[in-house]
GULUM-975083 format. One line per field, with one value per residue: x, y, z of N, C-alpha, C in turn; residue in three letters. Coordinates in steps of 0.1 Angstrom, whole numbers, plus 5000, padded with zeros to 4 digits. Example, Ala and Ser with C-alpha at 12.3 -4.5 7.8 and 13.67 -1.06 7.14 Angstrom:
2
nu <- c(5132; 5128)
nv <- c(4943; 4978)
nw <- c(5078; 5071)
cau <- c(5123; 5137)
cav <- c(4955; 4989)
caw <- c(5078; 5071)
cu <- c(5132; 5129)
cv <- c(4967; 5000)
cw <- c(5078; 5079)
r <- c(ALA; SER)
//
This chain:
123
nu <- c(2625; 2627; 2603; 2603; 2626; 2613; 2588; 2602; 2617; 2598; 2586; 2603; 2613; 2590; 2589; 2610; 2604; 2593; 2608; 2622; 2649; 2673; 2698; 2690; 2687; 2676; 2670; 2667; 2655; 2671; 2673; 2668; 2683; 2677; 2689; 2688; 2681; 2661; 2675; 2693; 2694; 2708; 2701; 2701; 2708; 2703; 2716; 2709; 2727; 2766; 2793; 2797; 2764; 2761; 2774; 2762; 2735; 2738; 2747; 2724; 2705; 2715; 2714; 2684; 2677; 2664; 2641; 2632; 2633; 2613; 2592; 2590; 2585; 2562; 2547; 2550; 2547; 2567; 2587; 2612; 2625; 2646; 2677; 2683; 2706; 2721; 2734; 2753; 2746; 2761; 2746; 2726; 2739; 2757; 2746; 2733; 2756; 2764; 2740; 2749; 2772; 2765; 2749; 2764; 2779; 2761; 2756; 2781; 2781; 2763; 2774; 2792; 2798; 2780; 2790; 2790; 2766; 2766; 2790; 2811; 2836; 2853; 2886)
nv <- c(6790; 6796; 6793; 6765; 6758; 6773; 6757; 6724; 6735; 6739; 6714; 6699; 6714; 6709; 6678; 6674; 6680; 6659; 6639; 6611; 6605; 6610; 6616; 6643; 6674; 6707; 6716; 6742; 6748; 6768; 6774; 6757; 6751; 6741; 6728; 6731; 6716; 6698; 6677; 6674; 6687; 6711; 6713; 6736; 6744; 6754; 6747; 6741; 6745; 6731; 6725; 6693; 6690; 6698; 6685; 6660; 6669; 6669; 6643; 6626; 6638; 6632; 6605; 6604; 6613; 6601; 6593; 6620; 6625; 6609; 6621; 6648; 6636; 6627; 6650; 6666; 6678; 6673; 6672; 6656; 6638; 6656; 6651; 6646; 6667; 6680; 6709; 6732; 6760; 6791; 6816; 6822; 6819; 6841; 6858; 6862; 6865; 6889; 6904; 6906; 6918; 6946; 6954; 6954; 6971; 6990; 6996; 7005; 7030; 7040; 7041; 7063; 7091; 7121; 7155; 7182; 7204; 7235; 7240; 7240; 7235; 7256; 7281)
nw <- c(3374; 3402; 3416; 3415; 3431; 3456; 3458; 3463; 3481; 3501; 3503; 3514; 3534; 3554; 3554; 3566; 3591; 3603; 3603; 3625; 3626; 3654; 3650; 3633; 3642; 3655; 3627; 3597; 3568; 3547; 3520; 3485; 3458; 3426; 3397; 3361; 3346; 3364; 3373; 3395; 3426; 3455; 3490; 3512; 3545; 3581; 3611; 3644; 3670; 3681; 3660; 3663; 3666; 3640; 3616; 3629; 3621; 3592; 3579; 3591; 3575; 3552; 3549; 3549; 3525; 3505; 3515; 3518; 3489; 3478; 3491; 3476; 3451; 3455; 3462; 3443; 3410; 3385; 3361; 3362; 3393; 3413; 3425; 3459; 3471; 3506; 3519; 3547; 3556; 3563; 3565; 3584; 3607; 3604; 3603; 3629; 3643; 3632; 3644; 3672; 3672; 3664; 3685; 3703; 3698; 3694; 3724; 3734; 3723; 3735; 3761; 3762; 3777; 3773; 3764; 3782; 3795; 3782; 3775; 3752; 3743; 3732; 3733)
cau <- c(2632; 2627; 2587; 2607; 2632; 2605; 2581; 2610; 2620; 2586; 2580; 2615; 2613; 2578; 2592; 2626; 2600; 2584; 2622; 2625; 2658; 2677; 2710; 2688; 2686; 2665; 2671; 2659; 2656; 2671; 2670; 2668; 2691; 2675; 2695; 2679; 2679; 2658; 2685; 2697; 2689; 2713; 2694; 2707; 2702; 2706; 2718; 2711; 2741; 2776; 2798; 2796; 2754; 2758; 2780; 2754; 2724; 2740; 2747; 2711; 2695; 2717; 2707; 2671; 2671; 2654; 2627; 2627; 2631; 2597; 2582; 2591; 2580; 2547; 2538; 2551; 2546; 2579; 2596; 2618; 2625; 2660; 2683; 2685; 2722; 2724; 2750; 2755; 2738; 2764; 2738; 2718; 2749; 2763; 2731; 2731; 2766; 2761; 2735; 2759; 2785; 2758; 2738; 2776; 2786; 2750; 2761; 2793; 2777; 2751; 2780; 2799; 2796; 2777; 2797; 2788; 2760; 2776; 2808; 2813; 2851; 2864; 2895)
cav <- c(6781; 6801; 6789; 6749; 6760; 6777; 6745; 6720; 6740; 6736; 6702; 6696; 6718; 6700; 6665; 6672; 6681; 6642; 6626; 6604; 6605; 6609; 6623; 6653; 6684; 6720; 6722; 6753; 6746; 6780; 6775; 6753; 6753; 6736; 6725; 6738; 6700; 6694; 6662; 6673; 6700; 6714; 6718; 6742; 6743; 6758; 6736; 6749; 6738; 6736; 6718; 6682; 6687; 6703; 6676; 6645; 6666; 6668; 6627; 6623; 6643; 6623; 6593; 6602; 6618; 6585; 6595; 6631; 6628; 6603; 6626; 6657; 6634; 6625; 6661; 6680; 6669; 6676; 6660; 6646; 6644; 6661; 6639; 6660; 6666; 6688; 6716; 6742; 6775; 6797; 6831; 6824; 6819; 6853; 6872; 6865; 6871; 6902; 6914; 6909; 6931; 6959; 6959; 6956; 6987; 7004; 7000; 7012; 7041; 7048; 7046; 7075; 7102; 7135; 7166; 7189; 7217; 7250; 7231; 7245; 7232; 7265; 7282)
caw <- c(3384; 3415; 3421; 3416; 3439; 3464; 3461; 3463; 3500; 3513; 3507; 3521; 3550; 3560; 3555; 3576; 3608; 3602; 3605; 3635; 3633; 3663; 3644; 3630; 3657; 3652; 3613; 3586; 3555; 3542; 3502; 3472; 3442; 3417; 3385; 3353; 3338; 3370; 3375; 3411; 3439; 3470; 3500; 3522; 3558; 3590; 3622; 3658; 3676; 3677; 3647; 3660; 3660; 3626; 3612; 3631; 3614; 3577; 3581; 3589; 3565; 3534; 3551; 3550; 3517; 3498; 3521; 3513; 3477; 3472; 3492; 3467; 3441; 3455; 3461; 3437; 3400; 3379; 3348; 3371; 3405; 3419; 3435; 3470; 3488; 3515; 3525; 3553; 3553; 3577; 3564; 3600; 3617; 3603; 3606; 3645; 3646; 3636; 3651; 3682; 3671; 3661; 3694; 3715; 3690; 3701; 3742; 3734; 3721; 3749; 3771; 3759; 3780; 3764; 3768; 3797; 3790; 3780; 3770; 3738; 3737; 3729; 3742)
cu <- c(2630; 2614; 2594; 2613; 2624; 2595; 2592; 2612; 2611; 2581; 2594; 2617; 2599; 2580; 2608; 2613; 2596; 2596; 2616; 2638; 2669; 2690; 2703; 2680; 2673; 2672; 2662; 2664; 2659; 2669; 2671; 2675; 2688; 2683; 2688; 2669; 2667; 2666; 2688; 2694; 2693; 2705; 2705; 2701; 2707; 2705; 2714; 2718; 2754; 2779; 2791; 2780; 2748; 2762; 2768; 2742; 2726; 2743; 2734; 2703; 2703; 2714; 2690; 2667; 2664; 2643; 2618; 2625; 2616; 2589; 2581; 2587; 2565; 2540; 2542; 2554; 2555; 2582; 2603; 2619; 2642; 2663; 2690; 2702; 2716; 2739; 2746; 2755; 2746; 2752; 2732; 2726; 2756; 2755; 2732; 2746; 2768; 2751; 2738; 2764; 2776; 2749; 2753; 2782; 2775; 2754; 2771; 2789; 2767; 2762; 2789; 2793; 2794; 2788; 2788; 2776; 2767; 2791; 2809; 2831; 2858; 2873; 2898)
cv <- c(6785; 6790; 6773; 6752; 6762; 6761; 6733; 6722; 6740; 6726; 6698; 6698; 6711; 6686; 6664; 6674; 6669; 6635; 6622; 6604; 6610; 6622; 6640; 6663; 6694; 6721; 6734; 6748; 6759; 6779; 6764; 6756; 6742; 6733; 6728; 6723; 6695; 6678; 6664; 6691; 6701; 6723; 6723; 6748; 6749; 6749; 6748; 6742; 6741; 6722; 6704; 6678; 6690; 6691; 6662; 6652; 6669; 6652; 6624; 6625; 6636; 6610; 6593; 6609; 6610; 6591; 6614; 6637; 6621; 6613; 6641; 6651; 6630; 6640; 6675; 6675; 6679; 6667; 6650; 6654; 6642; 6648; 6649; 6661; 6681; 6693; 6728; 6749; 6784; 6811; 6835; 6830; 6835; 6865; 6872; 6873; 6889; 6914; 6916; 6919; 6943; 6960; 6960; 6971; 6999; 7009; 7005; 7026; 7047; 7044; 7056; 7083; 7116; 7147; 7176; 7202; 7226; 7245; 7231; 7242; 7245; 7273; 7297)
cw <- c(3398; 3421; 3423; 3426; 3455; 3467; 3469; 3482; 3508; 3513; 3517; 3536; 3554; 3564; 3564; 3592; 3610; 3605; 3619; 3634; 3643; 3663; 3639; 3641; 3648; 3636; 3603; 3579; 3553; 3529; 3495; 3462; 3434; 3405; 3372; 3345; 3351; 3377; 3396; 3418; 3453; 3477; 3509; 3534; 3571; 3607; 3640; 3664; 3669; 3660; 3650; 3659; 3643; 3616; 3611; 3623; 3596; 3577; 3582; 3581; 3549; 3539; 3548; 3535; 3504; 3501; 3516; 3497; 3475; 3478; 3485; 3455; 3444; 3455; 3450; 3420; 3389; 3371; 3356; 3387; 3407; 3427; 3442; 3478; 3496; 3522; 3539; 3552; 3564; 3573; 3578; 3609; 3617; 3609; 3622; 3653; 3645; 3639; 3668; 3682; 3673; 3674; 3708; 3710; 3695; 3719; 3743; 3734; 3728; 3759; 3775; 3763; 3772; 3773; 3778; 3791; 3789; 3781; 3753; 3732; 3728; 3735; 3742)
r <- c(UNK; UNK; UNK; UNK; UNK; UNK; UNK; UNK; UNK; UNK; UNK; UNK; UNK; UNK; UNK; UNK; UNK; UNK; UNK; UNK; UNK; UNK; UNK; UNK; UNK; UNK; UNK; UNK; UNK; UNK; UNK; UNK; UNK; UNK; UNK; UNK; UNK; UNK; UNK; UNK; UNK; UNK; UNK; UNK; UNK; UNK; UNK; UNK; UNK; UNK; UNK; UNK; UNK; UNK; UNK; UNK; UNK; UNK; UNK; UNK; UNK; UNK; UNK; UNK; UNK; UNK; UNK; UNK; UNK; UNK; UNK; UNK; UNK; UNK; UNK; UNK; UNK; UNK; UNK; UNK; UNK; UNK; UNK; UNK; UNK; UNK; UNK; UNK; UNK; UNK; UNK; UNK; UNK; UNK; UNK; UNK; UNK; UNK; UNK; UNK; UNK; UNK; UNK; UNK; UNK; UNK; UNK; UNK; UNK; UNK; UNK; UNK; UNK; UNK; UNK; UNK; UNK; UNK; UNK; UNK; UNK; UNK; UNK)
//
């Protein structure tokens, strides 16, 4: 299932940069979940922007997914072809978040004053 899953996300992510629509902003395709039956498959995706561009490009991409399913069935030859929804990937959103924290936690810690040469803190 993985390799369906893996194919599946690269025809997908290739055919979301072809939209014209208007409603769909900087989108990733982050992964594929295939169904075993091959019957249906959640696309999950990554928005740049805040909620209300995340919200106009999950609206776009279920409006456009007619287009993105024929084109999963023209290139990629399967029993059947998945009937596509798409959900919200926060993983991106987390991972940036924290590599916030971890690089404001490293300044913290290059601003802490080193103890004094020959400062042995004893009394």
């Amino acid at each position: 299932m993985r390799r369906v899953n893996e194919a599946v996300r690269a025809v997908v992510a290739e055919a979301v940069g072809d939209l014209k629509d208007p409603r769909i902003g900087l989108v990733t395709v982050t992964g594929v979940q295939v169904t075993p039956d091959l019957r249906e498959a959640m696309v999950f995706v990554s928005v740049l922007g805040g909620e209300r561009k995340r919200r106009a490009s999950l609206t776009g991409l279920e409006s456009a997914h007619g287009v993105l399913q024929a084109r999963v069935a023209r290139e990629l030859k399967l029993k059947r072809t998945p009937q596509l929804s798409f959900a919200y990937d926060p993983s991106v959103e987390q991972g940036v978040r924290m590599t916030k924290l971890i690089d404001e936690l490293a300044t913290d810690l290059l601003d802490v004053p080193d103890d004094e040469p020959g400062d042995d803190h004893q009394e």
